[in-house]
LUMDREN-709839 format. One record per residue: residue number from 1; residue in three letters; x, y, z of N, C-alpha, C, CB in turn. Coordinates in pm, 1 decimal, padded with zeros to 6 digits. Glycine has a CB too. Example, Ala and Ser with C-alpha at 12.3 -4.5 7.8 and 13.67 -1.06 7.14 Angstrom:
BEGIN
{pt 1, "ALA", {01319.0, -00569.0, 00780.0}, {01230.0, -00450.0, 00780.0}, {01320.0, -00330.0, 00780.0}, {01130.8, -00447.3, 00904.6}}
{pt 2, "SER", {01285.0, -00225.0, 00708.0}, {01367.0, -00106.0, 00714.0}, {01290.0, 00003.0, 00787.0}, {01408.4, -00059.8, 00572.5}}
//
This chain:
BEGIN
{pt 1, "UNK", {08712.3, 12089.4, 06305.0}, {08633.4, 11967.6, 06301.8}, {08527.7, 11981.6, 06191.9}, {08567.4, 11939.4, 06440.9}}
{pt 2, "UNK", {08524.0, 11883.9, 06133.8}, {08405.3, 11875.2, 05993.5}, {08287.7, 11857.6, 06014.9}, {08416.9, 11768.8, 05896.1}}
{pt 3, "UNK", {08178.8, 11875.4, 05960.8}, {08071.9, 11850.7, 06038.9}, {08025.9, 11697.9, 06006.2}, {07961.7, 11960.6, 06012.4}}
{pt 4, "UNK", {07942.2, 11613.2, 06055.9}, {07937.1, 11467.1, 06034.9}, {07840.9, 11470.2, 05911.5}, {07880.6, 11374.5, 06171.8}}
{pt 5, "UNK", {07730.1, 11580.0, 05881.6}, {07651.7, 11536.5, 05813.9}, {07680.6, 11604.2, 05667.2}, {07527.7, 11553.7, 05878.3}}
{pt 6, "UNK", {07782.6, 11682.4, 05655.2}, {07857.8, 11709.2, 05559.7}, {07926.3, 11611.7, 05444.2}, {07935.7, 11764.6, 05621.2}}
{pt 7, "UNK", {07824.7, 11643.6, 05317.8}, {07886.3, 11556.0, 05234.0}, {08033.4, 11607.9, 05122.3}, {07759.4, 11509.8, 05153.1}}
{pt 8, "UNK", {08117.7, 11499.7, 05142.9}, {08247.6, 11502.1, 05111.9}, {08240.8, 11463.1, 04950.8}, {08334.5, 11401.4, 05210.7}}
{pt 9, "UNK", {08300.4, 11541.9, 04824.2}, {08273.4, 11460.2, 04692.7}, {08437.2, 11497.1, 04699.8}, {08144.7, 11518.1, 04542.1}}
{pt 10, "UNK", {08507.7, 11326.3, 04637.7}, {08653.9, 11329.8, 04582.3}, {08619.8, 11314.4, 04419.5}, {08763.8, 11190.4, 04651.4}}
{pt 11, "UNK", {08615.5, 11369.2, 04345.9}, {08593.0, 11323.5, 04197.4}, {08702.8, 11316.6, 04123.5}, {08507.1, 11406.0, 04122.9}}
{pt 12, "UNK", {08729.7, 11255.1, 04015.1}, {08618.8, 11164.5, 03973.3}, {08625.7, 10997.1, 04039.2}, {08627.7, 11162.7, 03802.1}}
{pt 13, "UNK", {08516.1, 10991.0, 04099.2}, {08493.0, 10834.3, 04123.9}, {08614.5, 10818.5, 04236.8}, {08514.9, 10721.1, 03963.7}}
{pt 14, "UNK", {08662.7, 10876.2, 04299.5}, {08781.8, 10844.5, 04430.7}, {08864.5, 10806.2, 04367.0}, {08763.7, 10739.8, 04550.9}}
{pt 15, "UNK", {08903.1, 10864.4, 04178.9}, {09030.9, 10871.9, 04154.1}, {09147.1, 10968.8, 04227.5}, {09023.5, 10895.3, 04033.1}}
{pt 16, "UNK", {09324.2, 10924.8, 04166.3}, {09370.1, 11042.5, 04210.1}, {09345.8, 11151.6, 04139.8}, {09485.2, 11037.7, 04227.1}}
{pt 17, "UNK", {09453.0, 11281.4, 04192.6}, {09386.0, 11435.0, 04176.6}, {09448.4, 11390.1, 03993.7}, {09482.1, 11623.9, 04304.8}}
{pt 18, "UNK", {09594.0, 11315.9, 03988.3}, {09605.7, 11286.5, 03834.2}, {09553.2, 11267.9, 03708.5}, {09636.0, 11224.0, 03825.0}}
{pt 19, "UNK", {09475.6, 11183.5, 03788.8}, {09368.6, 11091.7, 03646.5}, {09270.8, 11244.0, 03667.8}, {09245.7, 10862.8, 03701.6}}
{pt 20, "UNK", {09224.9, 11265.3, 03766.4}, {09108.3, 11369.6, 03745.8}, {09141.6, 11487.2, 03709.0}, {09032.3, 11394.3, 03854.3}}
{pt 21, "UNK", {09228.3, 11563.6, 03679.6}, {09265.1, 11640.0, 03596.3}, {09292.3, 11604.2, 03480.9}, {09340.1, 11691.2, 03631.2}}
{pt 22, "UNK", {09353.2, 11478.3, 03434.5}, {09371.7, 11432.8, 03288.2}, {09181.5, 11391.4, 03231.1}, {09505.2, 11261.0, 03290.9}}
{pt 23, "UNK", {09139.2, 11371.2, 03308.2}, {08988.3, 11346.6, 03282.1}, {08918.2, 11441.7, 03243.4}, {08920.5, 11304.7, 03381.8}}
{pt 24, "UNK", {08959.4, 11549.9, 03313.8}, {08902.7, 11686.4, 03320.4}, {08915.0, 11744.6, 03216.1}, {08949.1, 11766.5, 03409.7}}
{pt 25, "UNK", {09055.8, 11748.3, 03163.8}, {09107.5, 11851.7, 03050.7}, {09029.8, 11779.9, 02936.5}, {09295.1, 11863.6, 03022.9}}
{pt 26, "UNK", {09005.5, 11657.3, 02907.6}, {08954.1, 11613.1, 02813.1}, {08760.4, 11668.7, 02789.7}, {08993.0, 11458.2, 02838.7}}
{pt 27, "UNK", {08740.2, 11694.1, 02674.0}, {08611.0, 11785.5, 02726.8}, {08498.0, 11660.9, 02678.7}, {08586.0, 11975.9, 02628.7}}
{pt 28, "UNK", {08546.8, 11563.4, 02604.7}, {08416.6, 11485.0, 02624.4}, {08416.4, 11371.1, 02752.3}, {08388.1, 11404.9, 02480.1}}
{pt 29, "UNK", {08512.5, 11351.2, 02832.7}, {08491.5, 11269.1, 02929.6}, {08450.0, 11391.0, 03048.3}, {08627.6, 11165.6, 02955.3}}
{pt 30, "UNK", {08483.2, 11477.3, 03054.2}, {08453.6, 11552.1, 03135.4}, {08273.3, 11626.2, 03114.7}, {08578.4, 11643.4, 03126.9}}
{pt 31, "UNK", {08210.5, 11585.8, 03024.8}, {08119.5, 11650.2, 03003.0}, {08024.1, 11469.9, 03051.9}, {08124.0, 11746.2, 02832.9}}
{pt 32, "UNK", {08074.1, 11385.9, 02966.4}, {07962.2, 11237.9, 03010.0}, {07965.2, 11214.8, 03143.4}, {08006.2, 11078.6, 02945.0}}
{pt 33, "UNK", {08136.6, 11246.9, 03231.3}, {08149.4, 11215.1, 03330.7}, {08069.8, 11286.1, 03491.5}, {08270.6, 11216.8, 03309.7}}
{pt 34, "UNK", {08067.2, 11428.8, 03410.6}, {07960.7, 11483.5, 03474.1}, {07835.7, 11499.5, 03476.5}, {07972.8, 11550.6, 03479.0}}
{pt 35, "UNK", {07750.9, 11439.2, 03382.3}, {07625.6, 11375.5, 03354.6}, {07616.0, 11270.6, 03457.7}, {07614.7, 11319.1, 03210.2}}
{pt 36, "UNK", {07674.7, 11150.9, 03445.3}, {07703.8, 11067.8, 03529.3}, {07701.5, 11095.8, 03679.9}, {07808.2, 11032.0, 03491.9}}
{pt 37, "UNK", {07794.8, 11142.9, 03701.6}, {07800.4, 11177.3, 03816.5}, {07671.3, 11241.9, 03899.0}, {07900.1, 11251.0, 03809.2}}
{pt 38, "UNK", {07596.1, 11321.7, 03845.6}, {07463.3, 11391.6, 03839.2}, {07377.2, 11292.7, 03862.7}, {07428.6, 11463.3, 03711.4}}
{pt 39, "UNK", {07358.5, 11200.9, 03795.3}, {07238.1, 11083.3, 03763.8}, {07274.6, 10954.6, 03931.0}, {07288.2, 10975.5, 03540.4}}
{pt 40, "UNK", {07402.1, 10946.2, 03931.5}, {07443.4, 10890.5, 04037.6}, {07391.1, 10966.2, 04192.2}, {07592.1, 10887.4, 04013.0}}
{pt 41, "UNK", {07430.0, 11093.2, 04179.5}, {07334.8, 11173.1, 04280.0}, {07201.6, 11179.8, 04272.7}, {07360.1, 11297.0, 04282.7}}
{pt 42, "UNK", {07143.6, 11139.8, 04193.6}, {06957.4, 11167.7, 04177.8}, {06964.4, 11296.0, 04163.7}, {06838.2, 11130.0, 04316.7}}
{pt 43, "UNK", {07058.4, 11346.2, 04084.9}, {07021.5, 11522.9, 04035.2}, {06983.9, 11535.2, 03930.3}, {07125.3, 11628.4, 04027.5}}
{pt 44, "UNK", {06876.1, 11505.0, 03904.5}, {06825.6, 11456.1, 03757.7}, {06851.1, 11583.8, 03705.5}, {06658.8, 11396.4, 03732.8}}
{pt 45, "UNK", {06789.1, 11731.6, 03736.5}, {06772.8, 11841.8, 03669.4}, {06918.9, 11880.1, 03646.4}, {06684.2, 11943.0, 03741.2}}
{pt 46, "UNK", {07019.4, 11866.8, 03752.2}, {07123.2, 11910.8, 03714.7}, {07232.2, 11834.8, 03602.3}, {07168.6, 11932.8, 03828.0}}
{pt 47, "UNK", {07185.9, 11711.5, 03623.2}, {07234.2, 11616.6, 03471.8}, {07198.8, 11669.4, 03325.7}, {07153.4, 11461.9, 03469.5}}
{pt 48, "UNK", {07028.6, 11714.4, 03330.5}, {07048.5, 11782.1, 03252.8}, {07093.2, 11938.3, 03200.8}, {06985.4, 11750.2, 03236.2}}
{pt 49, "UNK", {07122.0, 12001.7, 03300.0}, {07209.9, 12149.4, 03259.8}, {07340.0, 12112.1, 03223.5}, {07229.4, 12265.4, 03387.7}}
{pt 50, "UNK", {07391.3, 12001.9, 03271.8}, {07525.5, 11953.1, 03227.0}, {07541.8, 11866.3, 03069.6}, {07570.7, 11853.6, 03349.9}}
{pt 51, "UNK", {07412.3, 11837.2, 03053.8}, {07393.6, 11783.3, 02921.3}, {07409.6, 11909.9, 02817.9}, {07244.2, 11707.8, 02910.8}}
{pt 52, "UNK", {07330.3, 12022.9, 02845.0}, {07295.4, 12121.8, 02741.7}, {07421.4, 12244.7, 02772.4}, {07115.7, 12181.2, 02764.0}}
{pt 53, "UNK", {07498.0, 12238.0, 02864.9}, {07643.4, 12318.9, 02928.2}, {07744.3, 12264.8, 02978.1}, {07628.1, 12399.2, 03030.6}}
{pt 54, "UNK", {07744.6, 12191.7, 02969.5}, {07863.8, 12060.1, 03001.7}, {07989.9, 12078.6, 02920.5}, {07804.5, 11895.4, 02954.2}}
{pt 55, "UNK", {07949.9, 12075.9, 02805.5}, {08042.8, 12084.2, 02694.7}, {08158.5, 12195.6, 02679.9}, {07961.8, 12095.3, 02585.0}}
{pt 56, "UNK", {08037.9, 12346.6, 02742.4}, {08132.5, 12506.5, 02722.4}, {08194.9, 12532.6, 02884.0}, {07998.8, 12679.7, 02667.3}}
{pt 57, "UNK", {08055.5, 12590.4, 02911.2}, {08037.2, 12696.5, 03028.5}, {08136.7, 12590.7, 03167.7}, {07814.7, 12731.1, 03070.1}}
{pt 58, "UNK", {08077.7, 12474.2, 03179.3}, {08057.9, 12432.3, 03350.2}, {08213.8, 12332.4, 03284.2}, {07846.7, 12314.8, 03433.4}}
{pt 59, "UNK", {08229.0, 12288.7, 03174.0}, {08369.4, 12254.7, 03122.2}, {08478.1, 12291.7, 03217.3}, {08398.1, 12326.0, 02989.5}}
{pt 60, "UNK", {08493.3, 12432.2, 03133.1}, {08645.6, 12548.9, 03207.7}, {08585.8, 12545.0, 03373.6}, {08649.9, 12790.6, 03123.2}}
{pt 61, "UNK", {08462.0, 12541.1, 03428.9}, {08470.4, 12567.0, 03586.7}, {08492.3, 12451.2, 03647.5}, {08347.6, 12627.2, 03652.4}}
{pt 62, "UNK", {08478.6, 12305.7, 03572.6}, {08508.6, 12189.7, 03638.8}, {08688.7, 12158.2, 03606.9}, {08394.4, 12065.7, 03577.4}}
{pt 63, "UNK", {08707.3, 12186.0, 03470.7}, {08864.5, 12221.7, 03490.1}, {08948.2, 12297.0, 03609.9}, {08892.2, 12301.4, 03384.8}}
{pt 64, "UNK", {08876.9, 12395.7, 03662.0}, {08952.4, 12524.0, 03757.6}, {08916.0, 12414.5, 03839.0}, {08893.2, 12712.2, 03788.8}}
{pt 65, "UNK", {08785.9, 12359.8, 03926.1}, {08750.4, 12353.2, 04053.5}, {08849.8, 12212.2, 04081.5}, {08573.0, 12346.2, 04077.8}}
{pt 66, "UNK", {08854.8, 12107.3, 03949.3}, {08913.5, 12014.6, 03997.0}, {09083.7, 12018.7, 03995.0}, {08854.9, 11911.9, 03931.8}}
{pt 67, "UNK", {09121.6, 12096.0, 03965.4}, {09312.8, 12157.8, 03972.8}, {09327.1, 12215.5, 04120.4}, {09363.0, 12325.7, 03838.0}}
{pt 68, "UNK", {09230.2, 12338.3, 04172.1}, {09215.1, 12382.1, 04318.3}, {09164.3, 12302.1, 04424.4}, {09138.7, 12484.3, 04324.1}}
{pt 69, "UNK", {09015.2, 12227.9, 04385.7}, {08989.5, 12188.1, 04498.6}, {08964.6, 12022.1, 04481.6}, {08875.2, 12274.2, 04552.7}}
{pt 70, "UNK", {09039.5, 12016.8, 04428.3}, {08993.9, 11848.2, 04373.2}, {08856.7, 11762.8, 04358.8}, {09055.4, 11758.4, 04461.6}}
{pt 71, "UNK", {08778.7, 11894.8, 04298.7}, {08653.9, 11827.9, 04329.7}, {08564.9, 11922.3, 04225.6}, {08607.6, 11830.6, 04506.8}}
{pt 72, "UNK", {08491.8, 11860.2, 04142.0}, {08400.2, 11907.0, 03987.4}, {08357.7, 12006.1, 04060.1}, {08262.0, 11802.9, 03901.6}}
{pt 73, "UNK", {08283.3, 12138.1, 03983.5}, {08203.8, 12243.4, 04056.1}, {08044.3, 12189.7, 04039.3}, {08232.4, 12407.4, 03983.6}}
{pt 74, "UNK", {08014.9, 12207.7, 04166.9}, {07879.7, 12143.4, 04202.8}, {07783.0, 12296.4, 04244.0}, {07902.6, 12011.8, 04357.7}}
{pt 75, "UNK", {07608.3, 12309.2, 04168.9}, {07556.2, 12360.5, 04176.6}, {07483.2, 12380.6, 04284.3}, {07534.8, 12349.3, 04107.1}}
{pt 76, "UNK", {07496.6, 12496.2, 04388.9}, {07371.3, 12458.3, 04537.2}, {07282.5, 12358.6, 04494.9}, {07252.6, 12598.2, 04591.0}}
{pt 77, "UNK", {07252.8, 12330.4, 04641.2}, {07125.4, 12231.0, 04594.6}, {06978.2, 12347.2, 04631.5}, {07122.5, 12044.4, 04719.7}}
//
């Protein structure tokens, strides 16, 4: 059983796992898209680590996380 107050992210945007891997592999939609996504959460600070690492580092880990777990790699809060 899941817990209720557990938040669920399908990315990108409650596409399928298709488009979000074709989204993914691409490194400039995958870098705005995760800005976005950030700013949509009110993660302001983490929008910007994705602004200034978006591009290299968190790229290849949002590639892996969204092929395994269908879902961008998200930083603790």
């Amino acid at each position: 059983m899941e817990n209720e107050n557990e938040v669920v992210y399908d990315d990108y945007f409650g596409l399928s796992k298709a488009v979000s891997v074709i989204l993914a592999i691409i490194p400039i939609t995958a870098w705005v898209l995760g800005i976005v996504l950030r700013i949509k959460e009110k993660k302001y600070f983490y929008a910007g680590v994705r602004f200034f690492l978006g591009f290299n580092t968190l790229w290849v880990l949002d590639l892996l996380f969204i092929i395994i777990h269908k879902s961008i790699f998200r930083m603790p809060d």
